[in-house]
C-alpha positions in Angstrom: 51.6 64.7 113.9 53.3 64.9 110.2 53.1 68.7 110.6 55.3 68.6 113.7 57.9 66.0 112.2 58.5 68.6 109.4 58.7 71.0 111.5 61.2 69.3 113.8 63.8 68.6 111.1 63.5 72.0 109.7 64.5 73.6 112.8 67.2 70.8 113.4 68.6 71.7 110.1 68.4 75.9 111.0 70.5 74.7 113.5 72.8 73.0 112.1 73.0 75.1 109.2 73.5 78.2 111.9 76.7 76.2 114.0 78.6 75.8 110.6 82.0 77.6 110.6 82.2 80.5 108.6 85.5 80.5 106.8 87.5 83.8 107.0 89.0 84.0 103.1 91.3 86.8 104.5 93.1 84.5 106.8 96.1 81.5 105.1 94.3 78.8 104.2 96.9 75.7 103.9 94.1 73.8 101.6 94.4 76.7 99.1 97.5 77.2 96.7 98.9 80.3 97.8 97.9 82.2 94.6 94.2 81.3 96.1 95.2 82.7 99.3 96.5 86.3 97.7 93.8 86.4 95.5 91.3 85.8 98.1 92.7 88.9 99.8 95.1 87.2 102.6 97.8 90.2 103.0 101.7 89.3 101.6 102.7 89.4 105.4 100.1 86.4 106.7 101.6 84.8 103.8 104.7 85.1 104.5 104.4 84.0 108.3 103.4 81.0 106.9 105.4 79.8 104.3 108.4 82.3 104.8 109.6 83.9 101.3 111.3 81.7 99.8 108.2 79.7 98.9 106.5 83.1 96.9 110.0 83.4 94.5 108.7 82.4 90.9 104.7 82.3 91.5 103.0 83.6 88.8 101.3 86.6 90.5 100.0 90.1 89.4 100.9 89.7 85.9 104.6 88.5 86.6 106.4 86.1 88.6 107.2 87.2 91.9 110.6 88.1 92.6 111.7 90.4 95.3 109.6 90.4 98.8 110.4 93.4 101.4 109.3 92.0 104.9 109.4 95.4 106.1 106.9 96.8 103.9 104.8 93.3 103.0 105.3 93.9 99.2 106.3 92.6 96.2 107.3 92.9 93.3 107.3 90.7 90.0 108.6 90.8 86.6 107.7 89.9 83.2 109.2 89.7 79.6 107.5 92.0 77.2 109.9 91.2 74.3 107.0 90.5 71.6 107.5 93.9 70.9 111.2 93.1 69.4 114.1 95.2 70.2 113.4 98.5 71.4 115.6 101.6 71.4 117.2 103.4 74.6 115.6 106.7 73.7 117.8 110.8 74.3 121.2 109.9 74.9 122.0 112.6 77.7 124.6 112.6 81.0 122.2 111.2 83.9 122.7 108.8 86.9 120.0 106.6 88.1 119.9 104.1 91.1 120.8 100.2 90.9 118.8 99.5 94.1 116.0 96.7 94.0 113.1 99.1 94.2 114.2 102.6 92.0 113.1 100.9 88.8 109.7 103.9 89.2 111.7 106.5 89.8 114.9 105.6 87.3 112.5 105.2 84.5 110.6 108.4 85.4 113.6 110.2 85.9 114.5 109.1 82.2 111.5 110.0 80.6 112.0 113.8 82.3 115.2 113.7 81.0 114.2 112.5 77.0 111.8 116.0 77.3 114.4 118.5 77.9 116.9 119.6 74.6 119.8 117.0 74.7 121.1 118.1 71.6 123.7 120.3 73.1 125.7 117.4 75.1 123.8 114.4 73.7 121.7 112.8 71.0 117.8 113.7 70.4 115.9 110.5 69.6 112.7 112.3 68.2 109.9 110.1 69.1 108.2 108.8 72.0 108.8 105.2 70.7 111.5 104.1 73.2 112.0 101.9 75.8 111.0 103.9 78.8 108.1 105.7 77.1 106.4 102.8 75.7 106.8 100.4 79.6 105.3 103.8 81.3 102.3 104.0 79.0 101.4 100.3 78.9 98.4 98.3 80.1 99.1 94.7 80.1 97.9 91.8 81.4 95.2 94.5 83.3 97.8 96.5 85.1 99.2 100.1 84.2 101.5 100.7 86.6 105.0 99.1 84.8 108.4 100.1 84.9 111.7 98.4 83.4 113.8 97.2 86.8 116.7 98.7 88.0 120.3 96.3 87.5 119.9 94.8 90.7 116.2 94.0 90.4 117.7 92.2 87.6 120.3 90.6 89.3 117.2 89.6 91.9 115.1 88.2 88.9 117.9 85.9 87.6 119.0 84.9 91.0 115.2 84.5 92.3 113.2 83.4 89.5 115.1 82.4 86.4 117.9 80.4 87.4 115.8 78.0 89.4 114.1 77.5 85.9 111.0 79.6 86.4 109.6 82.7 84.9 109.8 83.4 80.9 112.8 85.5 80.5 114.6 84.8 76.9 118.3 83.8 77.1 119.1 84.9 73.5 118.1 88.6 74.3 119.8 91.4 76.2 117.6 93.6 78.2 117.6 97.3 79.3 118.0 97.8 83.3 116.5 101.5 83.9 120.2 101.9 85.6 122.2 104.5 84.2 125.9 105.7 85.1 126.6 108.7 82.9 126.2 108.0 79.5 125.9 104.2 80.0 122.7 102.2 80.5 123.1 99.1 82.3 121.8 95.6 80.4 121.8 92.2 81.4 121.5 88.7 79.5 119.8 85.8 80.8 122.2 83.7 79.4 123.8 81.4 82.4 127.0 82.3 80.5 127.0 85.4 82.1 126.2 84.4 85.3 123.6 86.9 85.7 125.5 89.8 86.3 124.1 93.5 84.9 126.9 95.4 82.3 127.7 98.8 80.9 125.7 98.7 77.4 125.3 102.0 74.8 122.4 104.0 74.4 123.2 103.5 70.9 122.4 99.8 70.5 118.2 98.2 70.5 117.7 95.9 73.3 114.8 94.1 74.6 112.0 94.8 77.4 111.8 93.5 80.7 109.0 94.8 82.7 108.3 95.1 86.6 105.8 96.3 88.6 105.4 96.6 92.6 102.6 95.5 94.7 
C-alpha cells in the first residue's frame, strides 16, 4: 500500500512538472528590463513593437548607450566616449569628402584611413604614424567588441539630441570630439557643451581633439 502512495505522487508530480509552461526567452518579456530581453536574444524589432523607440534612447547596450534605432532595418547603433586616451590627432591632412548621414561613420572612417596610406605630401600634410584618430578607433577592442568607428556629424547631432541632453550617457562637456565628417580640408567636431546646442562645426586637421566611438548592431 505505501509502495503505491509513492508511486501516486510521483507520477502526480511528472505531471505537473510536464503541464508547466515553458517560457520562450526569445519572445518580450514585460517582467524583464529590456536589457534582459536583448540579451536573452529577443530581436530589436519585437522590442520595439513593444515599447516603441523612444524607450531604448540612452540604455546602456553593446558597450555604449543606444542612440539611433532604424525600424527599417531593426538596428542600432550606440556610442561611447573613449577619451581616457587624451587628445588624439586628426591624422594626413589631404582634400577628401565624407558623408554626414547617421550611419557613414564605417565607411567615412575607412575611407580616411585609405586616404592617410596614399602620399599626401604633394597637396597636404603627412602625419607619419599610425597613431591617429581613425587608425587607433578601427584597431580597437573594447569593452569585448572590435567593430568601432568614430560617428559621422549627424550621428553626433543624434547622440546629443538622443542620449546626452536628456542627461544620459558619459559624453565629457569640456572636450571637443572628431566627427569622421570631412568637407575638403575640414573635419567636422562637436562639443557636448549645451552652450553650443549640440550642433557639429568646421574644426582643422591641425588641432588634437578627443574620441568618441560608435558601433552598429
Amino acid at each position: 500500500m505505501k509502495n503505491i502512495f509513492y508511486s501516486l505522487i510521483i507520477l502526480i508530480s511528472f505531471i505537473g512538472c510536464s503541464n508547466e509552461e515553458v517560457l520562450d526567452p526569445t519572445i518580450f518579456n514585460s517582467e524583464l528590463t529590456i536589457i534582459q530581453n536583448l540579451d536573452n536574444g529577443v530581436p530589436i524589432a519585437s522590442v520595439i513593437n513593444e515599447i516603441g523607440v523612444e524607450g531604448l534612447y540612452g540604455l546602456e547596450y553593446g558597450g555604449g548607450f543606444i542612440f539611433h534605432v532604424n525600424v527599417m532595418e531593426s538596428t542600432i547603433m550606440v556610442a561611447t566616449d573613449f577619451s581616457e586616451i587624451g587628445d588624439v590627432a586628426w591624422g594626413d591632412i589631404f582634400d577628401l569628402d565624407t558623408s554626414s548621414e547617421i550611419g557613414s561613420g564605417m565607411e567615412n572612417t575607412e575611407l580616411i584611413i585609405q586616404g592617410n596610406l596614399n602620399d599626401n605630401s604633394a597637396d597636404g600634410v603627412e602625419f607619419g604614424s599610425d597613431n591617429y584618430a581613425f587608425k587607433i578607433v578601427s584597431d580597437l577592442e573594447y569593452r569585448g567588441f572590435n567593430d568601432w568607428f568614430i560617428p559621422s556629424s549627424d550621428s553626433m547631432g543624434a547622440i546629443y539630441s538622443n542620449v546626452h541632453s536628456t542627461g544620459m550617457g558619459d559624453f565629457d562637456e569640456t572636450l571637443v570630439y572628431w566627427s569622421s565628417t570631412k568637407q575638403g580640408y575640414f573635419p567636422y567636431v562637436m562639443s557636448f557643451d549645451f552652450n553650443f546646442g549640440g550642433q557639429a562645426f568646421p574644426g582643422l586637421c591641425t588641432q588634437v581633439n578627443g574620441i568618441l566611438i560608435a558601433r552598429e548592431l
